[in-house]
C-alpha positions, 0 to 999 in steps of 0.5 A: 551504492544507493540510498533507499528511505524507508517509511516503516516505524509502526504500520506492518505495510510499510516494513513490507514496502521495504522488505520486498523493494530492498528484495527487488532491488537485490535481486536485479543489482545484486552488486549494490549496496543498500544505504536506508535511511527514514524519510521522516528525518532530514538527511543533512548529516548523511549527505556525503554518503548520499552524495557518493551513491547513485542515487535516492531512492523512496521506497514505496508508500502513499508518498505522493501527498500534497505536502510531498515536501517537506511533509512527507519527505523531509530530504535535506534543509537545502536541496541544491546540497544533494547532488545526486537525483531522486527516484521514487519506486511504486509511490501512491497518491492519498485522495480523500475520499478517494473518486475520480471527482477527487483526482481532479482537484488533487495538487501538490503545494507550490514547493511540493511542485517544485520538488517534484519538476526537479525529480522529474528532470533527473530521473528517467521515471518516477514509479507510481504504484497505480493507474490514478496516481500517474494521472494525478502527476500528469494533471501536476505537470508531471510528464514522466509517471510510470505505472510499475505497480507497488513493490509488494506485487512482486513477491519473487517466489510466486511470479510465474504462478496461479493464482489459488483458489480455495475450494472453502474458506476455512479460516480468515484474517479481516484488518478494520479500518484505521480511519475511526469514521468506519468504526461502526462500519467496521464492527458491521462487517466482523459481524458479516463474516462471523455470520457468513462463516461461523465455522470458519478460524477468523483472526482480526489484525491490526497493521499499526497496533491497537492501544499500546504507548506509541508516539504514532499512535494518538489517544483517539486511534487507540480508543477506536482500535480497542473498541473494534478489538474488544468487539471482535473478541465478544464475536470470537476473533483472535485478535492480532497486533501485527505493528513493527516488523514482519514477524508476526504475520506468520499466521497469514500463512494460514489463512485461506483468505483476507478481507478489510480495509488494509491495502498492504494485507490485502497486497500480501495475499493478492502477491503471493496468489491468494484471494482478498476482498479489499474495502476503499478507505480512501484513494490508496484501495481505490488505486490499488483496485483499479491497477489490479483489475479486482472489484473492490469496495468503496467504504465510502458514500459518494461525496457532493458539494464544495466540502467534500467529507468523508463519510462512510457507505451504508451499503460497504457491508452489503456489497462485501456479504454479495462479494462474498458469497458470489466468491465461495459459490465459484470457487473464487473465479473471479480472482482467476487472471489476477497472477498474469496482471502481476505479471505483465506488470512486473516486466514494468517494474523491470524497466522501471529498475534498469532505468535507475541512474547507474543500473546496468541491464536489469535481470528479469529474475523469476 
């Protein structure tokens, strides 16, 4: 048995996180039984159970943050009352804004450090979902980062495949950003594509909901997401709410392409061989991007001076327009190779499962 924490309460990108690592797993230690719990509440009444599993197991998410814990994870008052190790699984960072000048100065708090030595030591690799987050770790002391790639990579019935290329984009789903400083920018862009595509089906979704009554969900978020909502109804979008599960991204199915700010839609797509135009809110697309070998685009301007403010690009809906176009005139060519990094990665990914404490030899299921 292990202990998997999920991170999945409102935000779709985590429930997929979830979905596709217990899949992973299940497919390579059929065996096991799999004991989920959330990361956000402490573990103490759960620890025998934990304790008589292989081990903890983090399933995905931008878990690698500076307050790593007990910010994120909450795991157990005492430690030392867990006593089997602690794995993370295709774990990213969260740099603000997200440039290499970020990487940097990133670090974990002293106690976050502390943890992260002690899961180093128990653990043969701690996954990381992309190339600057294993770098963050290594920069923190941290020896043994493995670059797997993020879970959702691997949707098991599309390894082995090509990548689709549409010969036209008849119908597109766009996720503006959650971040309210892109608000402007986001309503530019919905009015970038209706231009670009007028013909074309267009669907504007929201990963974590728009205004609905929800603890996670702050009075300030929810004024920002209604008015890109009302904005893109008024540009004839279907708008979505695709928080709490999985079940309502059945649409994207349909969908000839992705484009915005939401890394998990765009790693949806990109898994199962389809095309999507990824913007960088902060460091988790710029990570996302770089592992992939995709030219994204930094919502972003670049940051100067001691304090470093997010602030965001007056050329993102620009680039996005020249992206675009570039993509239809070629029949998305650019995205031609994408399905064999997925593939190299997923024999890490492999690797990366066979090392679990207990795992027998890992099957490469495809």
């Amino acid at each position: 048995m292990y202990t998997l924490l999920t991170g999945a309460k409102i935000n779709m990108g985590d429930f997929l996180i979830t979905d596709r690592c217990q899949k992973l797993l299940k497919a390579h230690l059929p065996d096991e039984e799999q004991f989920v719990l959330p990361h956000w509440e402490q573990l103490d009444s759960h620890l025998e159970r934990i304790n008589s599993s292989k081990a903890i197991i983090i399933m995905g998410g931008p878990g690698f943050q500076p307050q790593f814990y007990p910010g994120v994870y909450k795991l157990a008052s005492d430690l030392s009352r867990i006593k089997v190790p602690i794995v993370p699984m295709g774990l990213g960072w969260k740099g603000v804004p997200g440039d290499y000048r970020t990487l940097q100065g990133y670090r974990f708090s002293p106690v976050a450090t502390d943890v992260l030595k002690r899961i180093s030591l128990e653990t043969t690799f701690l996954g990381c979902r992309d190339y600057m987050t294993a770098e963050v770790l290594r920069r923190n002391g941290i020896s043994n980062p493995l670059m797997t790639g993020c879970p959702v990579w691997y949707h098991l019935d599309s390894l082995g495949k090509p990548f689709s290329r549409p010969s036209a984009v008849n119908s597109i789903v766009v996720t503006p950003a959650q971040r309210p400083v892109y608000r402007d920018q986001s309503v530019a862009l919905l009015k970038e594509i209706t231009t670009l595509l007028p013909k074309a089906k267009k669907y504007c979704s929201f990963n974590r909901g728009i205004d609905q009554e929800h603890p996670l969900l702050s009075a300030g978020e929810k004024r920002n997401n209604r008015h890109i909502a009302d904005a893109a109804n008024g540009l004839g979008y279907e708008v979505k709410d695709t928080s709490g599960g999985l079940e309502n991204t059945e649409f994207y199915e349909d969908c000839d392409l992705h484009l915005g700010y939401r890394v998990h839609s765009h790693l949806h797509f990109i898994s199962r061989r389809m095309p999507s135009i990824l913007l960088h809110e902060d460091g988790r697309g710029r990570g996302m991007s770089e592992a992939l070998n995709l030219l994204g685009v930094d919502a972003f301007a670049p940051s100067r001076g001691v304090f470093r403010k997010l602030k965001p690009s007056d050329t993102a809906v620009e680039q996005v327009r020249l992206y675009l176009r570039a993509e239809m005139d070629s029949g998305f060519a650019r995205f031609a190779g994408a399905d064999r990094v997925i593939d190299a990665h997923y024999d890490v990914m492999c690797r990366f499962i066979q090392s679990l404490p207990g795992a027998p030899a890992a099957r490469q299921e495809r």
